[in-house]
C-alpha positions as CSV (number, residue, x, y, z in Angstrom):
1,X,-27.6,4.5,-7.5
2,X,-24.3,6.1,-9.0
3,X,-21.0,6.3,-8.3
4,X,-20.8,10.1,-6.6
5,X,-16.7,10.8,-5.9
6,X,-16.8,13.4,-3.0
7,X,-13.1,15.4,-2.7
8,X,-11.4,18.9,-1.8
9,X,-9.1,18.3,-5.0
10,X,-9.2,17.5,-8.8
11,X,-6.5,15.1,-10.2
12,X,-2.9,16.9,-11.1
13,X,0.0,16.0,-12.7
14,X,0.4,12.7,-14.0
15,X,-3.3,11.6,-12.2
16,X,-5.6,12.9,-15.8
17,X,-3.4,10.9,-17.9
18,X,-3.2,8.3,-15.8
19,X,-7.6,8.0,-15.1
20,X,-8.0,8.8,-18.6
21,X,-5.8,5.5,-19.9
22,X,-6.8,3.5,-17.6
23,X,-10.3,4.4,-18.0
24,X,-9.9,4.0,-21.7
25,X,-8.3,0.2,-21.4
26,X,-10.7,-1.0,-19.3
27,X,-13.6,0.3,-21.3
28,X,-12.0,-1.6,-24.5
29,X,-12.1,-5.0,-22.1
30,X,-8.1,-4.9,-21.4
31,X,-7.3,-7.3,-18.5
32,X,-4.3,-6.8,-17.2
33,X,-3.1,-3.2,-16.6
34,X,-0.3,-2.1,-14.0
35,X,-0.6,1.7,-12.8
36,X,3.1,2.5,-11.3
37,X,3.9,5.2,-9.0
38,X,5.9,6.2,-5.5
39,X,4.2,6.3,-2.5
40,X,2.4,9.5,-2.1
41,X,1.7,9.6,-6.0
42,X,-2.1,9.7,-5.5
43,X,-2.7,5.9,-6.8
44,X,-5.9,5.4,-4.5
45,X,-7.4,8.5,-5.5
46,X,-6.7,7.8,-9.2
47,X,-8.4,4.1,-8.3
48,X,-11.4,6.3,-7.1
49,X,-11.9,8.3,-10.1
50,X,-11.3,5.5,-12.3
51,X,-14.5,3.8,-10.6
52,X,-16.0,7.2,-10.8
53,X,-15.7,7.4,-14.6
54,X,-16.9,3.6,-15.3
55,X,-19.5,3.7,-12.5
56,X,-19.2,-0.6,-12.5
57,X,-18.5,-2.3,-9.1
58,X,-15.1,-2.9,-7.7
59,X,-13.0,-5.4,-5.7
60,X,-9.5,-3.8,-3.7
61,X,-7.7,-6.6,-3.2
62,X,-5.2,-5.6,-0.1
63,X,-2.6,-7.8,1.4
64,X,-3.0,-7.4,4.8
65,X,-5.7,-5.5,7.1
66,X,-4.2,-2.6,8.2
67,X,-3.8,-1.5,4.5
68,X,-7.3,-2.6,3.7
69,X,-8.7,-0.8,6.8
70,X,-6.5,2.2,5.9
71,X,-7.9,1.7,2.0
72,X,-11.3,1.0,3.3
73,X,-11.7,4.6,5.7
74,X,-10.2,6.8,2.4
75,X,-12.6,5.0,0.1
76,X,-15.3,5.8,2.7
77,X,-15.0,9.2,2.5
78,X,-14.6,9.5,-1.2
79,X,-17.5,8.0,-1.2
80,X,-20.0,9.0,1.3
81,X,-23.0,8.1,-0.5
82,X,-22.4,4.6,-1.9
83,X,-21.8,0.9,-0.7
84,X,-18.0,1.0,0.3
85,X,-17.3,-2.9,1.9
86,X,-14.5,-4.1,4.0
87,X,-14.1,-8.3,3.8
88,X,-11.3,-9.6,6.0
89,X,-10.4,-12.8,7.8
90,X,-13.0,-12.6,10.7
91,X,-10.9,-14.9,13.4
92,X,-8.9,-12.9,16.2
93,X,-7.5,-16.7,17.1
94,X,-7.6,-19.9,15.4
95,X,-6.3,-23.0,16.6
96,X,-7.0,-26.1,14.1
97,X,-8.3,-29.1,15.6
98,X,-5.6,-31.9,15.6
99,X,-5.8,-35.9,16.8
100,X,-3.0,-37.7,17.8
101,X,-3.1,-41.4,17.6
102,X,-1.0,-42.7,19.6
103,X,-2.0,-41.0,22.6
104,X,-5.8,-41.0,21.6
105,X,-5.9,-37.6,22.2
106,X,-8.1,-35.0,20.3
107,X,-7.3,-31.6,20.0
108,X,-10.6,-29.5,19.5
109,X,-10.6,-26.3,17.3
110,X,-10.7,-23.7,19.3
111,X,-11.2,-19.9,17.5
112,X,-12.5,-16.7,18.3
113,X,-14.2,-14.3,15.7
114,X,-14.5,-10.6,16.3
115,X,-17.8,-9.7,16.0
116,X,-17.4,-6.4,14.3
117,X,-15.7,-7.9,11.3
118,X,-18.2,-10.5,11.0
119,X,-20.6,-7.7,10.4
120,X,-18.7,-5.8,8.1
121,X,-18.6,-9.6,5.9
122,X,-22.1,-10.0,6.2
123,X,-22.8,-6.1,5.3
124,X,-20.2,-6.9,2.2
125,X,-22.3,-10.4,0.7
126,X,-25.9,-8.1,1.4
127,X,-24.8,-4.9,-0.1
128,X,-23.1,-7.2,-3.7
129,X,-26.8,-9.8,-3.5
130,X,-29.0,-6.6,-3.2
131,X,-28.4,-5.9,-7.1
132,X,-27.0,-2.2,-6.2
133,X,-24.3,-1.4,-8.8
134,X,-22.8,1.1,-6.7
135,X,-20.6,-1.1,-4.5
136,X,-16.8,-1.3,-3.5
137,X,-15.3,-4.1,-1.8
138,X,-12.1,-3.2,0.5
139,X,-10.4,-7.0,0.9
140,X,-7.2,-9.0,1.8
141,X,-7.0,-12.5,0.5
142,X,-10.3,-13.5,2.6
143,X,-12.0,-12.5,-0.4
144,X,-10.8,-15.8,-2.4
145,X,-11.1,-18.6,0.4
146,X,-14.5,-20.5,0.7
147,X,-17.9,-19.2,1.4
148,X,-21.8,-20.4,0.9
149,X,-23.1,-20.4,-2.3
150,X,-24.8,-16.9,-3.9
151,X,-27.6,-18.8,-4.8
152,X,-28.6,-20.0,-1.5
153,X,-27.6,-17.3,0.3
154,X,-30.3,-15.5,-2.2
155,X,-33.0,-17.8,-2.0
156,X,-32.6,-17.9,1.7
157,X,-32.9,-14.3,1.9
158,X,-36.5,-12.7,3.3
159,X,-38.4,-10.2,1.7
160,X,-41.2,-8.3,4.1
161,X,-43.5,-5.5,2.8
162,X,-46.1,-3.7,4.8
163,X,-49.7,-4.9,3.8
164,X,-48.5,-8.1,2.5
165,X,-50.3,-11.5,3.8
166,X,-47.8,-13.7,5.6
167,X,-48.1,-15.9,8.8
168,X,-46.1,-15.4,11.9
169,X,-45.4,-19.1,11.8
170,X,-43.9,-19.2,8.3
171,X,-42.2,-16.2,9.1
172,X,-40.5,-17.5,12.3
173,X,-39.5,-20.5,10.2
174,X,-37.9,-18.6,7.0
175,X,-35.5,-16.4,9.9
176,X,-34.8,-19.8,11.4
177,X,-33.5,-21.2,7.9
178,X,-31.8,-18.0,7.5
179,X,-29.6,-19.2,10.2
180,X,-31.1,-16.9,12.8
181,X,-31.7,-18.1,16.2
182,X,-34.1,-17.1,18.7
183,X,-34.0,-15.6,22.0
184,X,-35.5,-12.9,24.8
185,X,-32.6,-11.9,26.8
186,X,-29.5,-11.7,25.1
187,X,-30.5,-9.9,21.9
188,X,-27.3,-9.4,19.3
189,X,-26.8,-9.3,16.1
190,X,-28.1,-13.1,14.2
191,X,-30.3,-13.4,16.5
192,X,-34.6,-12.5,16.7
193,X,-37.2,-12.1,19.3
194,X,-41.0,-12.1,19.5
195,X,-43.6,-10.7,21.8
196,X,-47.2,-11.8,20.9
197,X,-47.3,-10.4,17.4
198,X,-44.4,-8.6,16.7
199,X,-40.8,-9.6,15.6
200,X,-37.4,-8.1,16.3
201,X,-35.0,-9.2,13.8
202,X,-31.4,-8.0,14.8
203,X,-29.8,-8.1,11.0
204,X,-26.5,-10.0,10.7
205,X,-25.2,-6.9,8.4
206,X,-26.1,-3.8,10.1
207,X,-26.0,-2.0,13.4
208,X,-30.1,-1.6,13.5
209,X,-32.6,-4.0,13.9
210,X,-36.2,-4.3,12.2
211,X,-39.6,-4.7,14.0
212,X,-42.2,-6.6,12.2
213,X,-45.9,-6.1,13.8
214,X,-48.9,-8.7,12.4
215,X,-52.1,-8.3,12.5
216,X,-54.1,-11.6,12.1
217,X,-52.0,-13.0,8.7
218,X,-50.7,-9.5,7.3
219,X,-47.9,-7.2,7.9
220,X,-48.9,-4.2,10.0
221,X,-46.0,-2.7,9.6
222,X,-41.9,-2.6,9.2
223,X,-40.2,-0.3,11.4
224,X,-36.2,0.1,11.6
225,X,-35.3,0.1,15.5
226,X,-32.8,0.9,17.8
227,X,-31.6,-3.0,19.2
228,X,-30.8,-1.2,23.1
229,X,-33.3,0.8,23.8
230,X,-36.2,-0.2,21.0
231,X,-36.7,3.2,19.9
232,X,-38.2,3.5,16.6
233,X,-35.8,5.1,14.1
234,X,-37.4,4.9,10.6
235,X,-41.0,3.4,9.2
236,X,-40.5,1.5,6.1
237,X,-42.7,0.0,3.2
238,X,-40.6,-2.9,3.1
239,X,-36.9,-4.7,4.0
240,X,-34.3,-7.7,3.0
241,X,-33.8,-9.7,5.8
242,X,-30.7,-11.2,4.3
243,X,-28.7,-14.6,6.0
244,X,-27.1,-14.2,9.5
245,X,-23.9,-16.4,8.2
246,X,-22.2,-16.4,5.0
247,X,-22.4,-20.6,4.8
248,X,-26.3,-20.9,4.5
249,X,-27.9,-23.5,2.4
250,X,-31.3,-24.5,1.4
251,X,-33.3,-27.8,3.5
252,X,-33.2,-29.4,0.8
253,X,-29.7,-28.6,-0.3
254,X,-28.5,-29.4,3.2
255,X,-30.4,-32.9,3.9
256,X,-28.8,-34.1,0.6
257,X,-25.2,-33.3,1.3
258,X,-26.1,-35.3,4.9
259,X,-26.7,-38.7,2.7
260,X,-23.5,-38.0,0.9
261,X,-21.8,-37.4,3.9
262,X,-22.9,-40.4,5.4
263,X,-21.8,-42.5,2.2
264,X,-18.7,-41.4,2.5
265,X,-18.5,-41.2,6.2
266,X,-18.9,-45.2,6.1
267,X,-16.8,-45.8,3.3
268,X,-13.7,-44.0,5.0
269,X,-14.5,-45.7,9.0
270,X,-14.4,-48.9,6.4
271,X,-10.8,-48.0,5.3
272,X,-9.2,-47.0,8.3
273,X,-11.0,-50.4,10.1
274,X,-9.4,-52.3,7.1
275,X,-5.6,-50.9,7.2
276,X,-5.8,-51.4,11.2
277,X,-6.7,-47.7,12.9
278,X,-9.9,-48.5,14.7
279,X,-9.0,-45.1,17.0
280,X,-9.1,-42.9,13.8
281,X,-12.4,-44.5,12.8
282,X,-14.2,-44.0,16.0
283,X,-13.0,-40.6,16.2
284,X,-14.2,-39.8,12.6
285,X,-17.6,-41.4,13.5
286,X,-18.3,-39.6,16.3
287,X,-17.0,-36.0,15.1
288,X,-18.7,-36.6,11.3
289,X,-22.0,-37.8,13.5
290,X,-22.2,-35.3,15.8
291,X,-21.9,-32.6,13.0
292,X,-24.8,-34.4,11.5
293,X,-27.4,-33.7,13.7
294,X,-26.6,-30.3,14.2
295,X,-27.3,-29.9,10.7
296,X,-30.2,-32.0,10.8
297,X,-31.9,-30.1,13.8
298,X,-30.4,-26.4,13.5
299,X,-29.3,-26.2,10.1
300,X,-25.7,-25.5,10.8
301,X,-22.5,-26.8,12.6
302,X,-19.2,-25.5,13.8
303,X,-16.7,-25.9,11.0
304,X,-19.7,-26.3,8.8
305,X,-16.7,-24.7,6.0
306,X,-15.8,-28.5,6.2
307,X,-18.7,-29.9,4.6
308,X,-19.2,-27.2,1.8
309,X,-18.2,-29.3,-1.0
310,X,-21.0,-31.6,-0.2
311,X,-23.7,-28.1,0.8
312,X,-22.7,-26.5,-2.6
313,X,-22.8,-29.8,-4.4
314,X,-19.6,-29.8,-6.3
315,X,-17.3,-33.0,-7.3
316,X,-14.2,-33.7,-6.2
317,X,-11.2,-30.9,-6.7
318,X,-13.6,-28.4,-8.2
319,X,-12.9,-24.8,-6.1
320,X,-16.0,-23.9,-3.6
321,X,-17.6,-20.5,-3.9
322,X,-15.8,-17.5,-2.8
323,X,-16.6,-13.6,-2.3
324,X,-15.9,-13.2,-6.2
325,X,-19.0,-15.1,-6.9
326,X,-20.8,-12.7,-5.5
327,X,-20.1,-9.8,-7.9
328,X,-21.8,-9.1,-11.4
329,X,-19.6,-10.3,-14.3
330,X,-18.3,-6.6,-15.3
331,X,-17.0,-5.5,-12.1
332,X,-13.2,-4.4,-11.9
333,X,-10.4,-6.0,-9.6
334,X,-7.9,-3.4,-8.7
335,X,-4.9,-5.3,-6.7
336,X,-3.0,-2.7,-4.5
337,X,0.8,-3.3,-3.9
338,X,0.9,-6.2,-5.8
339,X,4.1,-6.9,-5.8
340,X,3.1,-8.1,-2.4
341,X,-0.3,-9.2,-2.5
342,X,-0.1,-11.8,-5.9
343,X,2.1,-13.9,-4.5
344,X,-0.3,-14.4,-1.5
């Protein structure tokens, strides 16, 4: 799908000068290109015909989330009919988790994420893995800190299509390795349900949920529901179940990076045994442990950020996967106030 701009007004002034340079610049590969102007000057709706004009996708890089929520609304409406993203910090509170020593006290990490933004993330990762070209991403500095890697978050992504053959079993398992968990009362977003032979699937990305009825080893059918009230709101011939969290990995990615964390799990509880801090070691041990078998038996931990060196399977010092990743190689990075943001 293409880039459709929707507005009451065509560029004045300086604004057809400015969209036809920059439009130009970009086209011949130019990298760096600064668009000045006061505040009121029409830069976001020169940024929106610029897109217009190259139809490639697009990264706003904001520095804080008012702006980006203010960016993310006007992009909306110039856009009605395309993929317009908003990727922000999802925590409302964080609180690091801290040990002291010489007290022997731990301080667990305690954080709260807003569920609505954790949506909008997910929504972000699906719309940029779904191969639409059509897509702008509305972002602070979230956008360059540490996420799962594209490539599992694509293999780990579920494809159903009505008349297909598929078990319920291996079904149930893929959602499960997706990272979403099952249940019969609470029913939220991540999160999936079945009643003899039918699934609900409430997606991590969107405010609907999607039914899936078997019959014997086929698909019945797909339906898009209503998550309160089951009502059905759309029949479809077929639907991406993507992830329920942007740090998913592969089984067999994830029970390699536990034998490399447990190398060098015991070769750190080693050191700190040898320079005289049995307290730290325990600690480690336990924490590291415990982690462990989460992963081993659900697949995920809190703080599983932690281990995504060893999930993604990089060395030492080499950066982790990030938002950017996600994009094709020609999409555009437009950086609003940057005076501000760059030095973020």
């Amino acid at each position: 799908m293409k880039f459709h701009l929707v507005s009451d007004y065509k560029p004045s002034g300086d604004q057809p000068e400015a969209i036809a340079q920059l439009t130009e610049a970009l086209r011949r590969g130019m990298g760096d290109i600064c668009l000045l102007g006061v505040t009121g000057s029409g830069k976001t709706f020169t940024m929106a015909n610029v897109i217009h004009e190259l139809q490639r996708p697009a990264l706003i890089l904001s520095h804080n989330k008012t702006l980006a929520a203010q960016l993310y609304g006007e992009f909306k409406a110039f856009f009605p009919e395309n993929a317009i993203e908003y990727f922000v910090s999802y925590y409302d509170y964080y609180q690091p988790e801290a040990y002291l020593p010489i007290t022997d006290t731990y301080i667990e990490k305690d954080l709260s994420i807003n569920d609505q933004i954790e949506k909008l993330r997910l929504s972000a990762a699906s719309a940029l893995m779904s191969g639409r070209r059509d897509v702008v991403v509305i972002s602070s500095v979230s956008c360059i800190y540490g996420i799962g890697n594209p490539d599992d978050w694509h293999q780990q992504t579920i494809t159903v299509r009505k008349g297909e053959t598929r078990t319920l079993t291996s079904f149930l398992y893929k959602l499960v390795d997706a990272l979403y968990s099952r249940t019969e009362l609470d029913f939220q977003r991540g999160t999936f349900r079945v009643r003899g032979d039918t699934v609900d699937v409430f997606l991590g990305g969107a405010d609907e949920a999607v039914r899936i009825e078997f019959f014997g080893n086929e698909v019945d059918a797909v339906l898009l529901v209503d998550p309160v009230t089951g009502a059905i709101l759309e029949e479809l011939e077929s639907v991406e179940v993507y992830p329920a969290n942007n740090f998913v990995t592969t089984r067999e990615r994830s029970n390699a990076a536990i034998v490399n964390i447990q190398k060098d799990l015991k070769a750190q509880v080693e050191y700190f045994e040898s320079i005289g801090k049995p307290l730290e070691a325990k600690r480690l041990q336990q924490r590291v442990e415990y982690d462990m078998e989460m992963m081993r038996e659900m697949g995920y931990c809190p703080g599983i950020e932690n281990y995504s060196r060893y999930l993604d399977g990089r060395k030492p010092g080499q950066r982790p996967f990030c938002l950017i990743d996600y994009f094709p190689k020609d999409f555009i990075t437009f950086i609003d106030e940057s005076h501000v943001t760059l030095p973020q």
